[in-house]
N, C-alpha and C positions, 0 to 999 in steps of 0.2 A: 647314626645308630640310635633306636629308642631305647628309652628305660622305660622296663617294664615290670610292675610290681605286683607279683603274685601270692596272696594271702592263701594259707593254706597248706603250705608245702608239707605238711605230716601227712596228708591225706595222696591215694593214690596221683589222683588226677593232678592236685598240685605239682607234686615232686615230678611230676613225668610233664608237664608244662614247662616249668622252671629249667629240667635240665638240657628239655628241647630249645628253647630260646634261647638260651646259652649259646647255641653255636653260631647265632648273628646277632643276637643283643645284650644290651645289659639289662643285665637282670635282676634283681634284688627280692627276696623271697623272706618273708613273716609265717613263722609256725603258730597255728594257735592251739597247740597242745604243747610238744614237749618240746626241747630242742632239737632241731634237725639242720643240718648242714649237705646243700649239694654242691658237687662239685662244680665251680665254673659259676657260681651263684653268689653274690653277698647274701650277709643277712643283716636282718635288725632285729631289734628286743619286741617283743608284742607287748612290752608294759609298758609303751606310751599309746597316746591316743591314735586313733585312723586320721587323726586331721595332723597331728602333730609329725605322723611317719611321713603324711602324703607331702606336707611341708620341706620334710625334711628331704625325702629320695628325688621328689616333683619328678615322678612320671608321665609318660605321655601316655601308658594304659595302664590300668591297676583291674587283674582279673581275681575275681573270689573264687576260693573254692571250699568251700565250709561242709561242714555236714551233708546238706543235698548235692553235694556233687562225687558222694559215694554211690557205688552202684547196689541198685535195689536188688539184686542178688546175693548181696553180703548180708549175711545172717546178722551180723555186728553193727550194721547199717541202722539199723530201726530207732534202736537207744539214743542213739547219739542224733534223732532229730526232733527229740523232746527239747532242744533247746530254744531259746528265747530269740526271734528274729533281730535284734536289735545288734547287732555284729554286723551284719549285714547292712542293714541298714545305716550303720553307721560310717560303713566303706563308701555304702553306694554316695552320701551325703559329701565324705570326704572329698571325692573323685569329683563331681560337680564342684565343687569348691575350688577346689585346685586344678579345675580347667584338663583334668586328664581324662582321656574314654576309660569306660566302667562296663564290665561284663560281668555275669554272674552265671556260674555253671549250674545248673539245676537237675530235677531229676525225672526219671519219665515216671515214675512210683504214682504220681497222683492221679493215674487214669486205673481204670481196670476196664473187664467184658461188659457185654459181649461184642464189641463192637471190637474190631481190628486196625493197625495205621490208622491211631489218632492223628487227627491235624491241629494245629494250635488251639482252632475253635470249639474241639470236640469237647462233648456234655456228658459225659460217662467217664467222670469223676469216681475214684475212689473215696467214701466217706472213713477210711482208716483217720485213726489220729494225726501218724507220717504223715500220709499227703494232706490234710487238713495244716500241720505243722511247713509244710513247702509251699501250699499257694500262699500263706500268711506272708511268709518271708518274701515270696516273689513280690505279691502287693507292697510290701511296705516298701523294698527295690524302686519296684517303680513309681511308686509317691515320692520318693524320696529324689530321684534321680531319675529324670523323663529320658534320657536320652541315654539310659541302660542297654545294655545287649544283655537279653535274659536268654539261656542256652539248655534247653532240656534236654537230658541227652539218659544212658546208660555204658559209661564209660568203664574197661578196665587194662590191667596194666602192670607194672611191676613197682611193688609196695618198695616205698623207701627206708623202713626197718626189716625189709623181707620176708616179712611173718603175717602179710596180708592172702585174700582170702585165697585168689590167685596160688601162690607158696602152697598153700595148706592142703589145696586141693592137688596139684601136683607131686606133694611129697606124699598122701595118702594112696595114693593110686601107686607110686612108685616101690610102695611100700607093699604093696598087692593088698590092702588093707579094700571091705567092700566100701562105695562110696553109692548113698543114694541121692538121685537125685531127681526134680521135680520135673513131670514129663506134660505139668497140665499148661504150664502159664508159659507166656513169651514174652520176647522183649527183641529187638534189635540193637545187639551190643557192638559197642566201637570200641577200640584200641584208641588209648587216651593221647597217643602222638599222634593220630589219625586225626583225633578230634582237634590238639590243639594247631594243626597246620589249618584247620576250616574257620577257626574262631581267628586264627590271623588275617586271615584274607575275608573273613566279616568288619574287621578293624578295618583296616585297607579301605573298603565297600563303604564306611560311615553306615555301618546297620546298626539297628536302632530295635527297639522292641523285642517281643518273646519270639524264639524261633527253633526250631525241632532238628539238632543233629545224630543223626546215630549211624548205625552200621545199614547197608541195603538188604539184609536178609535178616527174617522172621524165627526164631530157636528158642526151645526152652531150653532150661539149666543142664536139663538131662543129654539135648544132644548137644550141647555149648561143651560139657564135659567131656561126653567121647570125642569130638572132632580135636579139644585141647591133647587131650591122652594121642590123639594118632597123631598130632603134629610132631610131637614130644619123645615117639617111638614108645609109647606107657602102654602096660594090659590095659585096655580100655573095655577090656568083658570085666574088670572088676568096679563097673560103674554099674549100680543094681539101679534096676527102674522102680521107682516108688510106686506103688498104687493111687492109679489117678482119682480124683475127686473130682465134686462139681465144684467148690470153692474152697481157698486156703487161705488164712487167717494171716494178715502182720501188714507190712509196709510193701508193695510191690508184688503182693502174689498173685495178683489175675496177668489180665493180659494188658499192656503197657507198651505194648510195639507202637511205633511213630510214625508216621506218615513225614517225609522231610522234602515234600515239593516245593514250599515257599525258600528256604535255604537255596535248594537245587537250583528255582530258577533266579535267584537275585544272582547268585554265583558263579551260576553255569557250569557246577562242579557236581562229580558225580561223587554219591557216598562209595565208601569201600565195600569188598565182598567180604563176608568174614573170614573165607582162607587168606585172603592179601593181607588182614590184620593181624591172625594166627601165624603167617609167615613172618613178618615184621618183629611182632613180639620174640618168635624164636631166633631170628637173628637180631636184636637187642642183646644176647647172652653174650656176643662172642665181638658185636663192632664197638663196645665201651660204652653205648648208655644206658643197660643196667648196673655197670660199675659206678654212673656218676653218683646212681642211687643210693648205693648200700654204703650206711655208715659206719664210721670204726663200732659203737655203740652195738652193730647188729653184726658181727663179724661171727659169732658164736652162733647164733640163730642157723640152723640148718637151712641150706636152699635147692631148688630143684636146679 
C-alpha cells in the first residue's frame, strides 16, 4: 500500500483526492490554510518545512494542490493566485529529495480565445495577472523538480467546509433565488474524483511533464449550471443568462477548454462525459464520500 501525501486538502480538489485515496491507500493530507481533517486521512501541521513533512511521512507520491488547482470558475479563485510560487516549489524540491513522485494540479485559466481545445503547446495565452501568476509557479515546478507531473485541468466537486462554490450555487437555485451566469467562455470541467482516478494511473504510467486532463465536453458556466440544477431536480429557468460580451475581465474568463489527446493516448483512457461526472457527484451525497468531507467545524453551514 503507498503513502500518499497530499498538500492542499482545504481546497476542493485536495479534499476530494485525499478522501478518494483513502479507500486503498495511506494517506496523509497537509492543509495550507486552516485546519481541516478527512476522514480516513491523517494529518500533519503545515508549520514544518516540505522537507522536514516529506522526511518525516516519506511518501511514495506527494501531489499539490494549492491555489491553481481551483477551478477558474470560482469567482473566489482569482485572489488567492496572487500568491508567491514558492510553496510550490518548495514541495516540488522536497519530493525530488525524498525520492517520492511529485504532481502538481494546475489550471486551464492561463489560456483564453480564440482559439478552442488548447493542447499543451498552444500560444493563446491569457496575459491576465492569474495566469501569468500559474505559468510562474508551473516553471519554478519544473526547474525545481524535472520529473514533475504537471496536470492542468478545470476540476470541481464537493467543498470540504461545504461552503464552496459548488454549495452556493446549488443552494441559490434551490432557493429559486435568480442566478446569472456566463454564457460567453468555456472550459471542459472534470469532477475531481474523476480526475484523481487519471492522475493515479499517470503515477502508475511514470508520466513525467505538463499534461491536459479535463472533462470530454465543451460548456460554459451558464450551461454547466442548468445541467447541474436538472441533475439535482433544481428550477433551472432560475438560472438567468447574462448578456454575452466579446471579452470578460479576471482569471479564466475567455475560453480555456483543453485538448487532452496526449493524456488519452499515453493512457489509453477516455475522459468522462460531463453527465457521467454530474452523476457521480450526485451519488457522492448518499454512498459516504461527501460525508468523509464535511467537518464537524462545517456542520452549521447549510448544504444542498
Amino acid at each position: 500500500m503507498d503513502t500518499i501525501l497530499v498538500v492542499g486538502i482545504e481546497t476542493v480538489v485536495g479534499a476530494n483526492f485525499a478522501a478518494h485515496f483513502a479507500e486503498q491507500h495511506d494517506v496523509v493530507g497537509v492543509s495550507c490554510g486552516a485546519p481541516i481533517r478527512i476522514e480516513g486521512c491523517r494529518t500533519v501541521s503545515n508549520t514544518s518545512s516540505a522537507a522536514d513533512i516529506v522526511a518525516q511521512v516519506r511518501p511514495a507520491k506527494v501531489i499539490y494542490c494549492g491555489p491553481e488547482s481551483r477551478s477558474s470558475w470560482d469567482p473566489a479563485t482569482d485572489s488567492t493566485l496572487q500568491k508567491s510560487s514558492s510553496a510550490a516549489r518548495e514541495w516540488a524540491s522536497a519530493s525530488a529529495a525524498g525520492k517520492a513522485a511529485f504532481a502538481m494540479i494546475s489550471s486551464d485559466a492561463v489560456f483564453t480565445g480564440p482559439w478552442i481545445f488548447h493542447d499543451e503547446d498552444s500560444t493563446s495565452e491569457s496575459a491576465s495577472a492569474a495566469a501569468e501568476a500559474i505559468r510562474k509557479t508551473e516553471a519554478c515546478v519544473a526547474e525545481a523538480n524535472p520529473a514533475a507531473l504537471l496536470i492542468r485541468t478545470n476540476a470541481f466537486g464537493w467543498s470540504p467546509l461545504a461552503n464552496g462554490w459548488l454549495e452556493k450555487t446549488l443552494q441559490t437555485i434551490e432557493l429559486r433565488r435568480t442566478i446569472d451566469q456566463d454564457s460567453f467562455r468555456h472550459s471542459t470541467p472534470i469532477l475531481a474524483t474523476d480526475l484523481a482516478d487519471i492522475v493515479d494511473r499517470a503515477f502508475a504510467e511514470g508520466l513525467a511533464g505538463l499534461h491536459h486532463v479535463a472533462g470530454a465536453e465543451r460548456v460554459s458556466p451558464h450551461n454547466f449550471v442548468q445541467r447541474l440544477a436538472d441533475q439535482f431536480d433544481l428550477p433551472w429557468l432560475a438560472v438567468r443568462r447574462e448578456p454575452t460580451t466579446l471579452e470578460t475581465a479576471g482569471e479564466g474568463a475567455n475560453e480555456t477548454s483543453l485538448q487532452t489527446k496526449k493524456i488519452r493516448k499515453a493512457l489509453c483512457v477516455a475522459m468522462p462525459m460531463l453527465t457521467e461526472g454530474l452523476d457521480r457527484l450526485s451519488a457522492q451525497r448518499f454512498n459516504g464520500h461527501r460525508d468523509l468531507l464535511i467537518q464537524p467545524a462545517a456542520a452549521g453551514v447549510a448544504a444542498a
